[in-house]
C-alpha positions in Angstrom: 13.8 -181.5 -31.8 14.3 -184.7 -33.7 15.9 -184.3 -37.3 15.2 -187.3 -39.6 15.8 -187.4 -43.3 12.6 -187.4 -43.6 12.1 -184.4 -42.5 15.0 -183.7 -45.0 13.1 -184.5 -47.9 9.8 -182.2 -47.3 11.8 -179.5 -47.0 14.0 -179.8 -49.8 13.0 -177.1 -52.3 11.3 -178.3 -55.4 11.6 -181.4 -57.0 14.7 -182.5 -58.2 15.7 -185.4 -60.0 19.1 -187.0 -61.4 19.6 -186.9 -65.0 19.5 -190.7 -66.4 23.7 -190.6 -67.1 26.3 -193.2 -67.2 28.6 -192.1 -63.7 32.2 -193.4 -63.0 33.1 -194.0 -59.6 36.7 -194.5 -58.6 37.2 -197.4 -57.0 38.3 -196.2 -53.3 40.3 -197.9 -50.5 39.3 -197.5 -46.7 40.4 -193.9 -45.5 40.6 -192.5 -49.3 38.4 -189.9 -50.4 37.0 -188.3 -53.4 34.5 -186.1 -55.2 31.7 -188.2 -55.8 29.5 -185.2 -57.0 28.5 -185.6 -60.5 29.0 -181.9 -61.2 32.9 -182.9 -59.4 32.5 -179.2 -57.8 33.0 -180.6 -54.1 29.9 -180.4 -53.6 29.8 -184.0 -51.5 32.9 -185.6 -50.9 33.2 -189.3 -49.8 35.6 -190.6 -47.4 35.2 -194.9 -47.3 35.3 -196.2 -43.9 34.4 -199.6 -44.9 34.4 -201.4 -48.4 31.0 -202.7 -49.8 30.9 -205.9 -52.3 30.3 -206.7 -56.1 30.5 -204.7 -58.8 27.2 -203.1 -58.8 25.5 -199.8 -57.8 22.0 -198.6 -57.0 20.3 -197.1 -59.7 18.1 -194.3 -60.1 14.2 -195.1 -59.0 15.7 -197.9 -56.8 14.4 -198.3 -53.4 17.6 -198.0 -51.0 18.5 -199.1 -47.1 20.5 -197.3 -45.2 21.3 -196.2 -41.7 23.1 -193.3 -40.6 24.1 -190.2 -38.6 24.5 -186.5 -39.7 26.5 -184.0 -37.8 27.7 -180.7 -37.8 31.3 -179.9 -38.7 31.7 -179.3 -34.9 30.7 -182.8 -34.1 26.8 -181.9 -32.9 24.9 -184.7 -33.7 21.2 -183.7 -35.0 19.8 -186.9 -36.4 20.3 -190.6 -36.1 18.6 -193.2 -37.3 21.3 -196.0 -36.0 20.1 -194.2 -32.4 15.8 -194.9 -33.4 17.3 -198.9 -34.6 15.3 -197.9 -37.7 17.4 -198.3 -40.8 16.2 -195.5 -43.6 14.0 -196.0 -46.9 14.1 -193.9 -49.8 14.1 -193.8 -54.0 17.3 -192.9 -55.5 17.6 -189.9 -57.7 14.1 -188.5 -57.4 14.4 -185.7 -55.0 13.2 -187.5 -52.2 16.6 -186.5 -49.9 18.4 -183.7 -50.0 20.7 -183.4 -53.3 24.3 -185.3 -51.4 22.5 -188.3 -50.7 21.4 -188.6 -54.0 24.5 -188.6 -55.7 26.5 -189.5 -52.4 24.8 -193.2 -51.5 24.5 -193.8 -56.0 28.1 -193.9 -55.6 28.1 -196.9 -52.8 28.0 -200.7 -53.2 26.0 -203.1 -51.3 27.5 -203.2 -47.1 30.0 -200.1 -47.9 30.1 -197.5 -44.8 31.2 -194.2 -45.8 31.4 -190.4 -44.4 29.4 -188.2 -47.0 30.3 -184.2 -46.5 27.3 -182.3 -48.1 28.3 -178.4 -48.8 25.1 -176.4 -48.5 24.1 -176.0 -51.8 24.2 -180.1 -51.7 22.2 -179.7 -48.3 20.0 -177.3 -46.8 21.6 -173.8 -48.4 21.2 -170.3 -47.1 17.9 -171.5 -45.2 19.2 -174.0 -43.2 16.6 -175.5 -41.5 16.3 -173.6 -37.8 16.6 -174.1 -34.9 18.8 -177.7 -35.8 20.7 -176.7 -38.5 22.2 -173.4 -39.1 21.9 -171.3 -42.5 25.0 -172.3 -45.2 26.0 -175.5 -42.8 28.1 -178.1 -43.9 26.8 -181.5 -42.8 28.4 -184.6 -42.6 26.7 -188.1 -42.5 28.4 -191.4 -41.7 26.1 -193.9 -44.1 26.0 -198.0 -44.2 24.3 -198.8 -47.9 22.5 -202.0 -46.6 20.4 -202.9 -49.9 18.6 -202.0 -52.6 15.3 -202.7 -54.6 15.1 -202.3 -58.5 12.0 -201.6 -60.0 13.3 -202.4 -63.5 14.7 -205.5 -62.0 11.1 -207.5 -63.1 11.7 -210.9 -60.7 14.1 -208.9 -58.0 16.9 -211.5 -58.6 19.0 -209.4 -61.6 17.4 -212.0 -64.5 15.4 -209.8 -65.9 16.0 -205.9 -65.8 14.4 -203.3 -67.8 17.6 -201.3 -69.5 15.7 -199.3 -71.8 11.7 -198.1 -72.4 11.3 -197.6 -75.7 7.6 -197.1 -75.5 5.0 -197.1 -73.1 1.8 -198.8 -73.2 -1.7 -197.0 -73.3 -4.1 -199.3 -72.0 -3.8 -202.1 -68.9 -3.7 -205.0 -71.1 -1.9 -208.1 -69.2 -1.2 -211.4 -70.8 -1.8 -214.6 -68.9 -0.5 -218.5 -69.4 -3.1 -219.3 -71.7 -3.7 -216.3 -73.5 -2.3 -216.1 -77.4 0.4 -213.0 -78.2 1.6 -211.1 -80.8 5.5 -209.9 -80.6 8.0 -208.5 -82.4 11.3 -209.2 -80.9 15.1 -209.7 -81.3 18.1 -211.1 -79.3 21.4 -209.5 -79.1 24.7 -210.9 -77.1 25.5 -209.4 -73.9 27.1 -205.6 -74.5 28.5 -203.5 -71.6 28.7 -200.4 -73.4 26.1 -200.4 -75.2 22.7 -201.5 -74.3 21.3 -204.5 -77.4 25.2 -203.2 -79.5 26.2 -207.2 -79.2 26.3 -209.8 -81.8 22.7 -211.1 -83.1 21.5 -213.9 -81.6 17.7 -213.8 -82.7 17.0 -211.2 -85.9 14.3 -209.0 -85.7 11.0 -211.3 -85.5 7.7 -211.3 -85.5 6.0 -214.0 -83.9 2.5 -215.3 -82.7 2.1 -217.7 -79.7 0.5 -219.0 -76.4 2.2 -217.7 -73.6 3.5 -220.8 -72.2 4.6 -222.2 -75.4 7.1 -218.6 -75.7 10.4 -219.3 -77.6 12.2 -219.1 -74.6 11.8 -219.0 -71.0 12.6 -215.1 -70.5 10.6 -214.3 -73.2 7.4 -216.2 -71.2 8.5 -214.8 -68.0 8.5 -211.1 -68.9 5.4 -211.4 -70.8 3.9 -212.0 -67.5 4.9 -207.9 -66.5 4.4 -206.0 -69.4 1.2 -204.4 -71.4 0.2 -204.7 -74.5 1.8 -201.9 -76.5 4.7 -201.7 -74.5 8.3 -201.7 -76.0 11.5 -202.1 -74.7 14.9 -203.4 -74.3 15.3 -206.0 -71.6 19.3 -207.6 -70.0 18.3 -211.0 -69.6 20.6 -213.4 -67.6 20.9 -217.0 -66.5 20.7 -216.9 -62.6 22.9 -219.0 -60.6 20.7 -221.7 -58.8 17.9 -219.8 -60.1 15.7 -219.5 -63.1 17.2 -219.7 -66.0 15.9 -217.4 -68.1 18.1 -217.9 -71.5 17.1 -221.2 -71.7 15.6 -221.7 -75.3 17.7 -219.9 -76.9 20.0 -220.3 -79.7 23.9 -220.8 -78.6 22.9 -221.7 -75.2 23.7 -218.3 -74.0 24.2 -217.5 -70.1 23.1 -213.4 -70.6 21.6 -212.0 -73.4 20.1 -208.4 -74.7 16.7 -208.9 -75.5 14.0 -206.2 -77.4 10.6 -207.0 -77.0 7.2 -205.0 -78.4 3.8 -206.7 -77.2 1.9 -206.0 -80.3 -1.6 -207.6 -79.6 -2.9 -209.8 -76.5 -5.5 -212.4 -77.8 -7.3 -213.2 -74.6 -8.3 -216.7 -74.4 -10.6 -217.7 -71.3 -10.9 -221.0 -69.1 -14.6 -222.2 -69.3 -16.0 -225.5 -68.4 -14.0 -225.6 -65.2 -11.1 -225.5 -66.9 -11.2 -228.0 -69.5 -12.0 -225.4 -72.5 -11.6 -222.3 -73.9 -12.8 -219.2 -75.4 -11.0 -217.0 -77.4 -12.1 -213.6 -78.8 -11.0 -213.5 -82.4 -12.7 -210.2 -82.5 -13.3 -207.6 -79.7 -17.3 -206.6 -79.1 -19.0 -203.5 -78.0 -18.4 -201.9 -74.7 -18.5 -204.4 -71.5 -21.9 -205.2 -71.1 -22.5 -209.1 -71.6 -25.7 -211.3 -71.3 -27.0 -212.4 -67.8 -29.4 -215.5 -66.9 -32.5 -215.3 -68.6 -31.0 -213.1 -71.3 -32.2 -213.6 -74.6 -29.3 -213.4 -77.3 -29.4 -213.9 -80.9 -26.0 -215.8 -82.3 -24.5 -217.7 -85.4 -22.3 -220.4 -84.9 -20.8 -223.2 -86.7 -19.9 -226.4 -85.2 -16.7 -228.3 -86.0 -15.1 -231.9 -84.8 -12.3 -231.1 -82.7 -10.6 -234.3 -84.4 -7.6 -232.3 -86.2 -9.5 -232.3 -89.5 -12.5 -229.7 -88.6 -14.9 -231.8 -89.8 -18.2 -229.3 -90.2 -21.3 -230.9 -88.7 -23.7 -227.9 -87.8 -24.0 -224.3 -88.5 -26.9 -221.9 -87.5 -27.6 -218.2 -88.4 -29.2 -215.7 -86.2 -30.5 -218.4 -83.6 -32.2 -216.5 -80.5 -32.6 -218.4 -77.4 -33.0 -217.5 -73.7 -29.7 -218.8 -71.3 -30.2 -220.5 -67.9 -32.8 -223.3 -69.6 -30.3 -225.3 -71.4 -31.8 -224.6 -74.6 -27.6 -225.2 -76.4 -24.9 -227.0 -74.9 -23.6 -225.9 -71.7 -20.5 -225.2 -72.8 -21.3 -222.8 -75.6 -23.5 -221.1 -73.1 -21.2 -220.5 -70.7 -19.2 -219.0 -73.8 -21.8 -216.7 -74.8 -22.2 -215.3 -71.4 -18.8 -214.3 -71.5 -19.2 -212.3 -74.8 -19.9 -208.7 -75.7 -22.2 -207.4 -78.6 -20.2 -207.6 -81.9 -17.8 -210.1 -80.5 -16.8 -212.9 -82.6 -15.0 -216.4 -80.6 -13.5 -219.3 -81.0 -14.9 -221.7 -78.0 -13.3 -225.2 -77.3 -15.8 -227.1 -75.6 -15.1 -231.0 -74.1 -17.6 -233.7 -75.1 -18.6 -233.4 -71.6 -20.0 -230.3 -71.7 -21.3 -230.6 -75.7 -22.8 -233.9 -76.3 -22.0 -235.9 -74.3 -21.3 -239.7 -74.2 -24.2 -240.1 -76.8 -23.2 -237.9 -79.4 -25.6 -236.3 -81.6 -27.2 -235.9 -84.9 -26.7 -232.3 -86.4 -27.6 -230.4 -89.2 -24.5 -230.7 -91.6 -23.0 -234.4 -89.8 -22.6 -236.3 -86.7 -21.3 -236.1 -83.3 -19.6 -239.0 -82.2 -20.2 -239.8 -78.6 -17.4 -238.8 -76.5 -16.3 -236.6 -79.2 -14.8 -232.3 -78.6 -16.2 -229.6 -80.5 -15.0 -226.3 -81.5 -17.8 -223.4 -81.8 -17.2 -220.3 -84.3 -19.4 -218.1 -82.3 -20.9 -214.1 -83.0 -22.9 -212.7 -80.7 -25.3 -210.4 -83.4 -27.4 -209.1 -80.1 -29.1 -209.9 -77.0 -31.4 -208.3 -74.1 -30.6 -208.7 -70.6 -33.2 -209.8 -68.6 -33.5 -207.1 -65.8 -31.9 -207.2 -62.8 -33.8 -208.3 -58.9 -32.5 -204.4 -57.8 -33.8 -202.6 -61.0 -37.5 -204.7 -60.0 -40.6 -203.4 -58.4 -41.7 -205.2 -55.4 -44.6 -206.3 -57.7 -41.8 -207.4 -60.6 -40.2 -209.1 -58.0 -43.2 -211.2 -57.0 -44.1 -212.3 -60.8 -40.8 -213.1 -61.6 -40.2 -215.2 -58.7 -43.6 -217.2 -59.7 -42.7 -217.0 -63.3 -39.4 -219.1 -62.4 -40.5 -221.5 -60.1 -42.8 -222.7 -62.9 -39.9 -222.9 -65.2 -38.3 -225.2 -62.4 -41.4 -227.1 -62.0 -41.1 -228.0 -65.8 -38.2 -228.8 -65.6 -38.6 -231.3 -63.3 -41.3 -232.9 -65.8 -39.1 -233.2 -68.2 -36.5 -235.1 -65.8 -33.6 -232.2 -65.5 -33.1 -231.9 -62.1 -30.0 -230.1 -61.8 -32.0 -227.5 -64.2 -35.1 -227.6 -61.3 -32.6 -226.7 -58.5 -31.2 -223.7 -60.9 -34.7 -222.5 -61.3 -35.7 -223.1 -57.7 -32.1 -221.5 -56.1 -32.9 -218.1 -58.8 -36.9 -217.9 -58.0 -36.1 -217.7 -53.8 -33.6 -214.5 -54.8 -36.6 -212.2 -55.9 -38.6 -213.0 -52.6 -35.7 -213.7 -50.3 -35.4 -210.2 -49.3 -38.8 -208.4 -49.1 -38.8 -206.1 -46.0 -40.0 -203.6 -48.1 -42.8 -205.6 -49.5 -46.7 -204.1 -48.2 -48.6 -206.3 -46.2 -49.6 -208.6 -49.2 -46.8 -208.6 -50.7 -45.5 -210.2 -47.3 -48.1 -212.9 -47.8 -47.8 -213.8 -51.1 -44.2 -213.9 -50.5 -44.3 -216.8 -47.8 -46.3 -218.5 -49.9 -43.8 -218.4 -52.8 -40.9 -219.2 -50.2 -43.1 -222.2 -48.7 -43.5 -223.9 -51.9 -39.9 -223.0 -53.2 -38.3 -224.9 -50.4 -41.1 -227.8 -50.5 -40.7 -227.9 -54.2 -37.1 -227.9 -53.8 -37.1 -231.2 -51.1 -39.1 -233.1 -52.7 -36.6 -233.1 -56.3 -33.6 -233.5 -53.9 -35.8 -236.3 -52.4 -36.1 -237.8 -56.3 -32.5 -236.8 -57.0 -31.2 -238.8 -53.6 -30.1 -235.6 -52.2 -30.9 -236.3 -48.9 -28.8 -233.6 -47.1 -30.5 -231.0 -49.6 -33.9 -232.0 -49.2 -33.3 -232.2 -45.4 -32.3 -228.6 -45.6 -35.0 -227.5 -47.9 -37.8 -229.4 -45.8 -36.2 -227.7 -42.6 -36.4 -224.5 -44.2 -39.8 -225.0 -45.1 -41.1 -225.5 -41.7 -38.9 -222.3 -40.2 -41.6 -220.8 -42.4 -45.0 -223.2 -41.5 -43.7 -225.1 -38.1 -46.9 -227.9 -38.8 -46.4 -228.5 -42.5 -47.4 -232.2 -43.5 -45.4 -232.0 -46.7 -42.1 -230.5 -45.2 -42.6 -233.3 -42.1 -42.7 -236.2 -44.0 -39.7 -235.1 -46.4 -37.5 -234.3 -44.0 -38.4 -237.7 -42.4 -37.7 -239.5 -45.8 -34.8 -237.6 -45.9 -33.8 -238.3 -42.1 -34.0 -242.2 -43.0 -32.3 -242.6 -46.0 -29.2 -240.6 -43.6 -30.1 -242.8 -41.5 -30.8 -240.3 -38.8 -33.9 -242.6 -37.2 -34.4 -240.6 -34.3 -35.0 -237.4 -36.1 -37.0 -239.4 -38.3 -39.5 -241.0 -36.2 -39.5 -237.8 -34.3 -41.2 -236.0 -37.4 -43.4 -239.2 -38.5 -44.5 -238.9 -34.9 -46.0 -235.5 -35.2 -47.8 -236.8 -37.9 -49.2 -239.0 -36.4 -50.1 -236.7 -33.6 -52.1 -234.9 -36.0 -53.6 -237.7 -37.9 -53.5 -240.9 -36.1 -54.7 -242.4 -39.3 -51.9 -241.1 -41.6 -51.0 -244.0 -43.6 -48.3 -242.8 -45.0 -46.8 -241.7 -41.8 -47.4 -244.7 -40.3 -45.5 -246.9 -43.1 -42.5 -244.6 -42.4 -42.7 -245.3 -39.0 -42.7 -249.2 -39.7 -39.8 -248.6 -41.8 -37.7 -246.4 -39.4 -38.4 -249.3 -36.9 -36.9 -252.1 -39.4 -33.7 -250.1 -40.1 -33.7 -249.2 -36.2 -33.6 -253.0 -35.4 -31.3 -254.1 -37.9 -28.7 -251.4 -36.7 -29.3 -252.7 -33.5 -29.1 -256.1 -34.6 -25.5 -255.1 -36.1 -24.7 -253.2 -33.0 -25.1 -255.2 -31.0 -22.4 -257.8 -33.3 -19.8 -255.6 -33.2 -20.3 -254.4 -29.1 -21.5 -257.5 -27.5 -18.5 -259.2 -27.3 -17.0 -256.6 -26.0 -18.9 -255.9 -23.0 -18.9 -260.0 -22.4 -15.2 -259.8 -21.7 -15.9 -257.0 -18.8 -17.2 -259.3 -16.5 -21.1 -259.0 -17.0 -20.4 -255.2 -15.9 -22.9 -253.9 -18.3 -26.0 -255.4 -18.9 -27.4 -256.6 -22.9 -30.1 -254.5 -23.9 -33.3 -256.3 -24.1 -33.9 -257.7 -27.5 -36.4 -255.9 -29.5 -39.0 -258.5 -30.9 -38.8 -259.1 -34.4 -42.4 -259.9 -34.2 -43.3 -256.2 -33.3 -41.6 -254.5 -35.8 -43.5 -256.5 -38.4 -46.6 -256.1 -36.8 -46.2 -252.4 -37.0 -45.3 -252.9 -40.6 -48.0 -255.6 -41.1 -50.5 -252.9 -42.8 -47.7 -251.9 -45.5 -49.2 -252.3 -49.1 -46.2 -250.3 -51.0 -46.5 -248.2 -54.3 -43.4 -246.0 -55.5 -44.1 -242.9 -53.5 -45.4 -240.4 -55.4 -44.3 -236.5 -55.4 -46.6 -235.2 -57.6 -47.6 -234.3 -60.9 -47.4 -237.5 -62.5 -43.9 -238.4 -61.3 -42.7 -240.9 -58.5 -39.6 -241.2 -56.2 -38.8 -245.0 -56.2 -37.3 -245.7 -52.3 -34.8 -247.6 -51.9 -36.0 -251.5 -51.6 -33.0 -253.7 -51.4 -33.1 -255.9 -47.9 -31.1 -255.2 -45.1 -29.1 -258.1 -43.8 -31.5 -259.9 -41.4 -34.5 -258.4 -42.5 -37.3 -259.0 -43.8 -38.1 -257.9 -47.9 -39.8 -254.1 -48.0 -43.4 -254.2 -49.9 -44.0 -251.3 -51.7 -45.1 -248.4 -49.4 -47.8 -246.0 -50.2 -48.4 -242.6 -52.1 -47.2 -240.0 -50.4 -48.7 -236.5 -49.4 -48.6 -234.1 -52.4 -46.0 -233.3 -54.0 -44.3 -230.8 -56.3 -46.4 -227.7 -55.3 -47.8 -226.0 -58.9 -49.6 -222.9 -56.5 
């Protein structure tokens, strides 16, 4: 049967750890050999067969490497992990091998190869472990330390290394880059005897600052692995073509001893992409913060962000419901990210307050262009309830409840707010395979319109791969629709995707060989058609006259024809309903002749 160390370690009796205690090795030549128990009752002598290099030594809790063979005193090999080509894993000191490996490989350096002879009661005592080993055995194991990991060793390159916890944080509190600290730290000189005994470099301090503007570098890079509350005392070097962790410091120092307590993390979030910030001056209730469609009750004041503060609005207890633009994006984004009770400080950028026109407030002006900072407490608000906590029913009001808010939106000219509403009204009624009969109907209805309504603001927006989506969606629903046709033929042309175009205005006309509107399209499509052609045929002719006369021009299409079909054209800005137009496009192509304005088109934003 195969013996592995492993097998070692789960039948080890207990747990069994090393005592945290300063050991001294002597420093052995190949062939020597010594006690290198701690106890230094012979329990596991070491015999070097090959010297390792540096100074240093695993430590307890380090992840070591190691590969090696373990025999009887008679020579009977029982285990062998140079044999498998699997080089060994375990932690150091924690009772995870049998008691002469522990203090056997803490004794090694780095690439030292060494005979370890374990007496029982520093291997498998009176037991044994049958049928491999016999009861009260002596074993000896020829070991090659290969490497080691450090936990404490924060960056795994020796620049920072946990020497001492002093105390151990509570909660799960990280700080990031942006985030603001509170610390109380000092810096002592290098000391080899005792841990933070040197010279002062830094006196006890107490000290509040953004992560990435930290005092020096160390101090910013261990901030990045410790919690707030936690305390401790830190060996902090300079590493040779490596980070340079002193740097900052005063004296210029290459290692230093460096006590560190994370008193408070001030969490300070991105918003606005990026460009600003909020920052909880104090913490709210719980974790529950508003949703779209909430409606929250807040106080605020507004401030210049032009060094002097200047006040220029403040509000108390001002309720509004988010996702309708009813404040400044930028503060709503903020207030989204807030808890009941919560009190912030939210940098916003001009671009997401007011803008390149500024504003008029109630304590001052905003000057266009100009940041603002918002003092911000959230006093309450109500979520609005979630699609999964809905009724089918709920679901179905909701959805029709929105799309109207999107439909006034467009009214009032915010189209990115239209899409919003649009995109949130299809999520109630996306899903409804658990809607009755009905409720199915009603549904398609809801979905029809949302996707119409949807192409035809793209359509006024000059989204034309949106609106070609929306209008394709729309007749995955009603294959025939007039409305989703002709968008997605508007949208087709302004692509300048002609075929697909004339292939929808086509089935119009199929269905209406009087469709005016269609019809003007189609006279349109044709114009663009020919002048592609026309520049086509600039670019390609030559070309093919230089093969010979191999390939044959392509008929010229009559110029006449194309206005003929356009000859009926009278042209108003087409209209998409409820009082609003979509102005086409109306500039000439080269070569061609100047657009009129083309007709109304079908009906637009649906209100049903």
């Amino acid at each position: 049967e195969r013996f592995t160390t492993r097998t070692i370690a789960m039948e080890s009796t207990g747990v069994r750890t090393i005592d945290h205690m300063e050991v001294e090795y002597e420093d052995l030549d190949v062939g020597q050999e010594a006690d290198v128990s701690i106890a230094k009752d012979g329990g596991c002598m070491k015999k070097v067969l090959a010297k390792g290099s540096g100074d240093e030594r695993p430590q307890i809790g380090n992840e070591v490497t190691v590969h090696y063979t373990g025999t009887l005193l008679d020579g009977t090999k029982f285990d062998s992990s140079v044999d498998r080509g699997d080089p060994f894993k375990f932690k150091l000191g924690v009772g995870q091998v049998i008691k002469g490996w522990d203090e056997g490989v803490a004794s090694m350096r780095k690439g030292e190869k060494a005979i370890l002879t374990c007496t029982p009661e520093y291997a498998y005592g009176a037991a044994g472990s049958p049928p491999t080993i016999p009861a009260n055995s002596t074993l000896k194991f020829e070991v090659e330390l290969f490497s080691w990991t450090n936990d404490n060793d924060l960056y795994k390159d020796g620049g920072i290394v946990l020497a001492k916890t002093l105390k151990k944080a509570d909660g799960y509190t990280f700080a990031k880059e942006r985030d603001e600290v509170k610390v109380t730290y000092s810096v002592a000189a290098s000391d080899a005897d005792v841990v933070g005994g040197g010279d002062t470099i830094v006196p006890s301090t107490e000290a509040e600052f953004v992560v990435k503007d930290a005092p020096f570098d160390g101090m910013r890079a261990l901030l990045a692995k410790i919690k707030e509350g936690d305390s401790g005392i830190y060996k902090m070097k300079n590493v040779p073509g490596g980070r340079q962790y002193c740097a900052g410091l005063p004296g210029d120092p290459q290692s230093a001893d460096v006590t560190v307590t994370l008193n408070k993390v001030i969490t300070v979030e991105p918003i606005c992409g990026g460009a600003g910030s909020k920052k909880a001056t104090t913490e709210g209730e719980g974790y529950e913060q508003p949703n779209d469609g909430a409606s929250v009750t807040i106080s605020y004041t507004v401030t210049l962000d032009d060094g002097k503060h200047t006040l220029v609005d403040s509000q108390s207890e001002f309720t509004f419901e988010t996702g309708n633009e009813a404040v400044p994006a930028g503060l709503e984004e903020a207030v989204m990210r807030m808890k009941k009770g919560e009190v912030a400080e939210v940098k916003v950028p001009a671009a997401f307050a007011y803008g390149g026109d500024g504003a008029t407030l109630s304590k001052g002006v905003v000057p266009p262009n100009t940041n603002v900072v918002y003092n911000v407490t959230l006093s309450a608000f109500e979520k609005e309830k979630e699609t999964y906590e809905m009724s089918t029913a709920e679901k179905l009001e909701a959805c029709e409840k929105v799309k109207g808010a999107g439909n006034d939106a467009y009214k009032s000219g915010k189209l990115e707010l239209a899409f919003k509403k649009y995109d949130k009204a299809m999520r109630y009624v996306e899903y409804d395979s658990q809607f009755t009969d009905d409720e199915k109907k009603a549904s398609k209805k809801l979905k029809l319109s949302i996707h119409l309504n949807t192409a035809a603001v793209a359509i006024k927006d000059k989204k034309y791969s949106k609106a070609r989506k929306a209008s394709g969606e729309a007749l995955d629903i009603e294959s025939g629709n007039e409305k989703a046709l002709y968008r997605r033929a508007q949208a087709a042309t302004e692509l300048e995707e002609y075929d697909e175009a004339e292939a929808d205005v086509k089935k119009l006309i199929e269905n209406d060989e009087g469709h005016k509107e269609a019809r003007n399209l189609l006279a349109k499509i044709k114009r663009a058609k020919h002048a592609q052609a026309k520049k086509d045929a600039k670019v390609f002719g030559g070309m093919f006259s230089k093969l010979g006369g191999l390939y044959k021009e392509e008929p010229k299409i009559k110029e006449v024809d194309v206005k003929a079909a356009a000859a009926d054209a009278p042209m108003d800005p087409v209209d998409i309903g409820n009082g609003f137009q979509m102005e086409e496009i109306t500039d000439p192509e080269p070569d061609m002749p100047t657009l009129e304005p083309e007709v109304p088109a079908p009906e637009g934003i649906d209100t049903a």
